[in-house]
C-alpha positions in Angstrom: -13.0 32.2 -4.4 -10.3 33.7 -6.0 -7.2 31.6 -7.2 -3.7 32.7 -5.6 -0.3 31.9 -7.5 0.6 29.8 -4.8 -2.5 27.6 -5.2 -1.9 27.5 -9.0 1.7 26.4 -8.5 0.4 23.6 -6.2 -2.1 22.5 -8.9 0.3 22.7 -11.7 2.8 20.6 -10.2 0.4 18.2 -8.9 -0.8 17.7 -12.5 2.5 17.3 -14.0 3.3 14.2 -11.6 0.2 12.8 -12.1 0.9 12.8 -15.8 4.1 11.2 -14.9 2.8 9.0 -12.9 0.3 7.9 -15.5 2.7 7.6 -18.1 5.0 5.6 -16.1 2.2 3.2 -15.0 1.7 2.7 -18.6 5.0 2.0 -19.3 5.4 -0.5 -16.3 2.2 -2.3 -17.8 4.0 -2.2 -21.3 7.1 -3.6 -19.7 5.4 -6.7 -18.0 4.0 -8.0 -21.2 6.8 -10.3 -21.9 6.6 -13.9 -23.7 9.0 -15.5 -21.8 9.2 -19.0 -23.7 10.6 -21.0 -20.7 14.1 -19.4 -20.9 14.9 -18.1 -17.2 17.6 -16.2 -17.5 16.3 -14.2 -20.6 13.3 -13.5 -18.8 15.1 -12.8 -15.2 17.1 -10.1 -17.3 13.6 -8.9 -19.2 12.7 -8.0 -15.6 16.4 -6.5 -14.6 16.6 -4.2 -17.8 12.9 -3.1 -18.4 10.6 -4.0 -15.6 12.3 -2.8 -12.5 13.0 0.1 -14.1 10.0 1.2 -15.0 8.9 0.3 -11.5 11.5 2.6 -9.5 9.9 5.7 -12.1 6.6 4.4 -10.8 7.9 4.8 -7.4 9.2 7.7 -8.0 6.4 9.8 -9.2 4.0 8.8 -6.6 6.4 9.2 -3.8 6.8 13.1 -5.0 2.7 12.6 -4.8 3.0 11.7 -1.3 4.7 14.7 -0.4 2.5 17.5 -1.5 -0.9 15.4 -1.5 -2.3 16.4 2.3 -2.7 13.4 4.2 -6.6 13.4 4.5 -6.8 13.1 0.7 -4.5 10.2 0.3 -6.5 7.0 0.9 -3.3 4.6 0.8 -0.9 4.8 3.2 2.1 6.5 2.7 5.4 4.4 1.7 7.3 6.1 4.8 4.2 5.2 7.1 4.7 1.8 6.0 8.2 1.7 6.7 7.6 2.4 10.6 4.5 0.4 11.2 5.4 -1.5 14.2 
């Protein structure tokens, strides 16, 4: 089968947001390792400055997944599936 430039585009750019997406996951799991030592606030402002950041670039990359992926390949449902469930 030979490989068209459109089909190589599609692959390309699904590989760059996977790497994203990987990268970010890491850094969300980086981000939740936090010693907390009892103090509320500085741990309620841990998770404001570095945890649901890295969570919204988590979100992010996979959302830009869940537009190009076809449907029949993504397992999970989709976060605008989820939305309308009624």
């Amino acid at each position: 089968m030979k490989s068209t430039p459109a089909a190589e585009k599609g692959l390309k750019e699904v590989a760059e947001l996977t790497g994203v997406l990987a990268e970010a996951i890491e850094e969300l799991d980086e981000a939740r390792e936090h010693e907390g030592d009892g103090d509320h606030t500085k741990h309620a402002k841990h998770m404001r400055d570095k945890v649901v950041p890295a969570m919204l670039k988590v979100r992010e990359a996979a959302d830009a997944l869940e537009l190009i992926v076809d449907d029949q390949l993504w397992p999970l449902p989709k976060y605008r599936e989820m939305l309308f469930v009624y």
